[in-house]
Each structure stands twice: as structure tokens, then as C-alpha cells.
C-alpha positions in Angstrom: 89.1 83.0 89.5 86.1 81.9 91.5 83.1 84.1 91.9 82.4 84.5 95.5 78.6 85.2 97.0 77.4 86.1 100.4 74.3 84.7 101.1 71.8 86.0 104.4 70.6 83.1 106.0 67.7 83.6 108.5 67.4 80.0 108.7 68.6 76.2 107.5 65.1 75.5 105.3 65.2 78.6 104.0 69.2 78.7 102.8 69.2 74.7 101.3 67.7 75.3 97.7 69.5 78.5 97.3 72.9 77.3 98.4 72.3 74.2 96.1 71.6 76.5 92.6 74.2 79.0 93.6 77.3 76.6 94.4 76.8 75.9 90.2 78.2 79.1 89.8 79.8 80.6 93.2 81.3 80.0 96.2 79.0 80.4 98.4 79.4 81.6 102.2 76.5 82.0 104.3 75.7 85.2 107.0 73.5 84.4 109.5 71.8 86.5 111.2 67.9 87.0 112.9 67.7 88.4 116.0 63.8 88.5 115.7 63.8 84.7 116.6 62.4 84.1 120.5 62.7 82.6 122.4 66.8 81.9 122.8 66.1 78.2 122.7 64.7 78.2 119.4 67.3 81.0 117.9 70.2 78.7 119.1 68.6 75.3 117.7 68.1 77.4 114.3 71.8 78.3 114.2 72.6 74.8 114.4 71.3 73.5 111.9 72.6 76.3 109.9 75.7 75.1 111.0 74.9 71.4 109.6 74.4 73.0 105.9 
């Protein structure tokens, strides 16, 4: 059986080294969610490129 993880993501540089150790050992599945970013521009060009990873 595969361990599974939840990871928060608040953004894609902050999520690629962490998703790289922990898929040695997990599955990993990402939760995104900041709702501190402004303006919307700049929250919805963050989200994809955490949808790239």
C-alpha cells in the first residue's frame, strides 16, 4: 500500500523541492490555497503554475 501525503501549497517555488523529496516516499497531492495573494492577477498566474507542477 502507498503512503499518501497532503501537501499546502501557497505557491509553485515554494512546493518544487518538497514535492521532489516527498514523492521518494509518498504520493503526493498538493492543496492549494492563499487567499492573502492581491491583486487577482497575480493569485490566478500563481495558481497556474501550480498547476504546471
Amino acid at each position: 500500500m502507498t503512503k499518501k501525503i497532503l501537501l499546502h501549497i501557497c505557491c509553485a517555488p515554494c512546493a518544487c523541492y518538497p514535492i521532489k523529496v516527498l514523492k521518494e516516499e509518498f504520493e503526493v497531492f498538493g492543496l492549494w490555497y492563499n487567499p492573502n495573494i492581491h491583486p487577482f492577477t497575480e493569485y490566478k498566474r500563481r495558481l497556474e503554475e501550480v498547476k504546471k507542477l
